[in-house]
DOKOLGU-442347 format. One line per field, with one value per residue (C-alpha): x, y, z. Coordinates in steps of 0.05 Angstrom, whole numbers. Example, Ala and Ser with C-alpha at 12.3 -4.5 7.8 and 13.67 -1.06 7.14 Angstrom:
<filums>
px: c(246:273) .
py: c(-90:-21) .
pz: c(156:143) .
</filums>
This chain:
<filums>
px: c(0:27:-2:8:-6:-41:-58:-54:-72:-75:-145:-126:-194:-203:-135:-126:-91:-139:-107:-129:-94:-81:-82:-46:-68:-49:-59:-94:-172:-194:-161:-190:-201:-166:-102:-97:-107:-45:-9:-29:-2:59:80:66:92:28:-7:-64:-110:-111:-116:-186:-209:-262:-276:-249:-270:-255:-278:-306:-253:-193:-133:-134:-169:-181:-194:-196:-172:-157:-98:-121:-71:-94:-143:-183:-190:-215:-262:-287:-293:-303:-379:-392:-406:-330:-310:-342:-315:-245:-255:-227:-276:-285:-283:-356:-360:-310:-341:-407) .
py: c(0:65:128:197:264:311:362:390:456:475:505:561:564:495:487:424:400:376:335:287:232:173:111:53:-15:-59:-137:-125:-122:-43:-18:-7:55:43:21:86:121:91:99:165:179:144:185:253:231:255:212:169:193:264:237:228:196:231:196:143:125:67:59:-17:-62:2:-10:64:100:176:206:254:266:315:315:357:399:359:301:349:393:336:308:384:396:328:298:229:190:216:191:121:101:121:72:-1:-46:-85:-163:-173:-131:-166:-237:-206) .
pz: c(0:-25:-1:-44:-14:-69:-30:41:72:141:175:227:253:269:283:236:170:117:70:0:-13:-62:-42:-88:-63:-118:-118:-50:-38:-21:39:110:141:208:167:125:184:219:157:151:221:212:147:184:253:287:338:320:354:322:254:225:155:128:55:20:-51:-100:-162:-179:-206:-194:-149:-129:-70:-62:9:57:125:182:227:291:326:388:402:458:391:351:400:399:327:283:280:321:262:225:297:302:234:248:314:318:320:383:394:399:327:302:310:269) .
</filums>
């Protein structure tokens, strides 16, 4: 999995970086959510927990995703700002959810 950053600009007033991205996940299936997001966090050396994937697209039968994500200043600042839904997604999924 290859990740390509194709834009990024930074959000004074909500004290984040909003980024798009390029995913390249060839010969694998599409990617998960919670993996880009520790990728994503590993490539900008920002803790995981202020890193939040917004989108991710994939066209039927392409090897290529396009997303979106924020990286918060601080995780206080992205409890405060992102929506509970942008949250939950960006969880793991627990054992019992895992077994469903």
């Amino acid at each position: 999995m290859k990740i390509e950053i194709s834009r990024q600009t930074r959000n004074e007033l909500l004290k984040r970086d909003e980024l798009a991205f390029i995913v390249d996940h060839q010969g694998n299936g599409t990617i998960s959510r919670i993996r880009v997001r520790e990728k994503l966090a590993n490539m900008l050396n920002a803790d995981i927990e202020r890193v939040y994937v917004k989108t991710l697209v994939t066209k039927t039968g392409s090897t290529t995703t396009i997303g979106e994500a924020n990286i918060y200043d601080s995780a206080e600042q992205a409890k405060y700002v992102e929506p509970e839904y942008i949250m939950l997604r960006n969880a793991p999924k627990s054992e019992e959810e895992k077994k469903e």
